[in-house]
N, C-alpha and C positions, 0 to 999 in steps of 0.2 A: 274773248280775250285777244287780245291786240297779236300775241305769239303764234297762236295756232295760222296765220293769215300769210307767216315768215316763213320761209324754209333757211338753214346754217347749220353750218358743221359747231361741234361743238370747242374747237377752236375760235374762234369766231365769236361764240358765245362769250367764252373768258374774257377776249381782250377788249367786249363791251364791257363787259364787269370793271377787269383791272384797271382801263386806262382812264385818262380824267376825260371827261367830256363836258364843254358849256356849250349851252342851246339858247337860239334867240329867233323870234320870231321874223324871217323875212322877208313874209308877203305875204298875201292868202295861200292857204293851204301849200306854204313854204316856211322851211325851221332849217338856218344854220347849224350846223354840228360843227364845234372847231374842238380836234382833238388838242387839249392844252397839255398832255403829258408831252410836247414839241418842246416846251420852255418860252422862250423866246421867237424859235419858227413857227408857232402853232397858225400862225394865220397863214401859210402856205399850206397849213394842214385842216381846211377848212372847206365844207361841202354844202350844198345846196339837196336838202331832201324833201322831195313832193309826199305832201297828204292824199290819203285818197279816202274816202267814205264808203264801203264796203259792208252794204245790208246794217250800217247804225254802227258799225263799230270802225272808228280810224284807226288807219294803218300805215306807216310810212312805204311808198309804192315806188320811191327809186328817187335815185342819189347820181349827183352828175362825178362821184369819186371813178379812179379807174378801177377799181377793184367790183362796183358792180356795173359799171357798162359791159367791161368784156369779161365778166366770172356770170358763172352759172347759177351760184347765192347770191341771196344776201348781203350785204356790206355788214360790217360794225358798224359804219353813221346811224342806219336804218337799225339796225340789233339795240345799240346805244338809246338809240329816242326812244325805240319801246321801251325800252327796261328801265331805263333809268330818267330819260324826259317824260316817259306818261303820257298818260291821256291828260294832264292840264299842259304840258306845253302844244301836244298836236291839236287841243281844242282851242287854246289860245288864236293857233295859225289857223284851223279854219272860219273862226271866226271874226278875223282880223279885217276889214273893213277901211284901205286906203281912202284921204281923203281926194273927193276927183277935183277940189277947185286948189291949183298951188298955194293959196293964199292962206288956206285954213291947213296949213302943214304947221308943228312948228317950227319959229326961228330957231335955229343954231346956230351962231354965228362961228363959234371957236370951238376947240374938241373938248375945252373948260368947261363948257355951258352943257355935254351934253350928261346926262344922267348914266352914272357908273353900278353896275349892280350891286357892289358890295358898298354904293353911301361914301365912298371916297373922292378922295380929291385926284384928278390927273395931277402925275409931280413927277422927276423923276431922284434918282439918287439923293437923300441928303446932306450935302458936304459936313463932315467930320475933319477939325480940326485939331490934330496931337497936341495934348499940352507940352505948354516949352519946358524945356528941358531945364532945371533949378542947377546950376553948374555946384560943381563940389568945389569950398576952398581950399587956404591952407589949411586948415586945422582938423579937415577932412567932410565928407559925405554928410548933407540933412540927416539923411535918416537915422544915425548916430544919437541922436534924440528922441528914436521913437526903440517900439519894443519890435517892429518888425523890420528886417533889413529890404531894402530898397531891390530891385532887380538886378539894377546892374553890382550894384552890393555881394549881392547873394551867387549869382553867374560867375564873379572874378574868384568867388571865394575869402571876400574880404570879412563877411559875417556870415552866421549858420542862421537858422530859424531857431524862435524859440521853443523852446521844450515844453 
């Protein structure tokens, strides 16, 4: 098992469990970890961890984060792949096989064309237009017609809810 290969405290343990982590193959015998519980910075939170083949079983073997250059464990990048990316992501990366001639890469042209894990379209925000506003006349408020009073109705105190 991939674990017994790891030495971490079990802090460390947890906050592979707890946090969110996506993993992408890349290079040979290299798997991005981008911790997404960042939100929005996660790609500032985002590491480079080598595979290593260790007597037939892979093991992630070091992480360029600071936490394992200069700490004495383990990282959570490295904790994370095992537990939770597996032996099919770290077999994926050692098995990964760059093309050597540029031409047999594929084209990408735009960040639209390239393929999204979860089948989505790159998009951002939807724009949401408020509907307009139905102005009250003289003879008083729309919703005086219905059996439910309107918001601004109900706010001023001009009608209750129904019973």
């Amino acid at each position: 098992m991939t674990l017994e290969h790891l030495e971490f405290s079990s802090r460390t343990r947890k906050r592979a469990l707890w946090e969110m982590f996506e993993f992408a193959v890349a290079g040979p015998y290299q798997v991005r970890v981008t911790n997404a519980s960042y939100g929005d910075s996660m790609h500032e939170h985002a590491y480079v961890v080598g595979i290593e083949d260790r007597d037939g079983v892979l093991v992630p073997a070091e992480c360029e984060c600071p936490a394992d250059i200069h700490g004495d464990r383990d990282c959570k990048h490295r904790i994370a792949l095992a537990i939770r990316g597996g032996s099919l992501i770290m077999s994926a990366a050692a098995a990964y096989d760059p093309p050597t001639d540029p031409r047999q890469a594929p084209k990408v042209e735009t960040v639209a064309d390239k393929l999204r894990p979860d089948g989505g379209a790159l998009h951002g925000p939807v724009p949401v237009e408020p509907p307009e506003p139905t102005p009250a006349d003289d003879e008083g408020c729309w919703c005086e017609a219905h059996d439910m009073p309107c918001f601004d109705c109900y706010r001023d105190g001009a009608r209750d809810l129904p019973e």
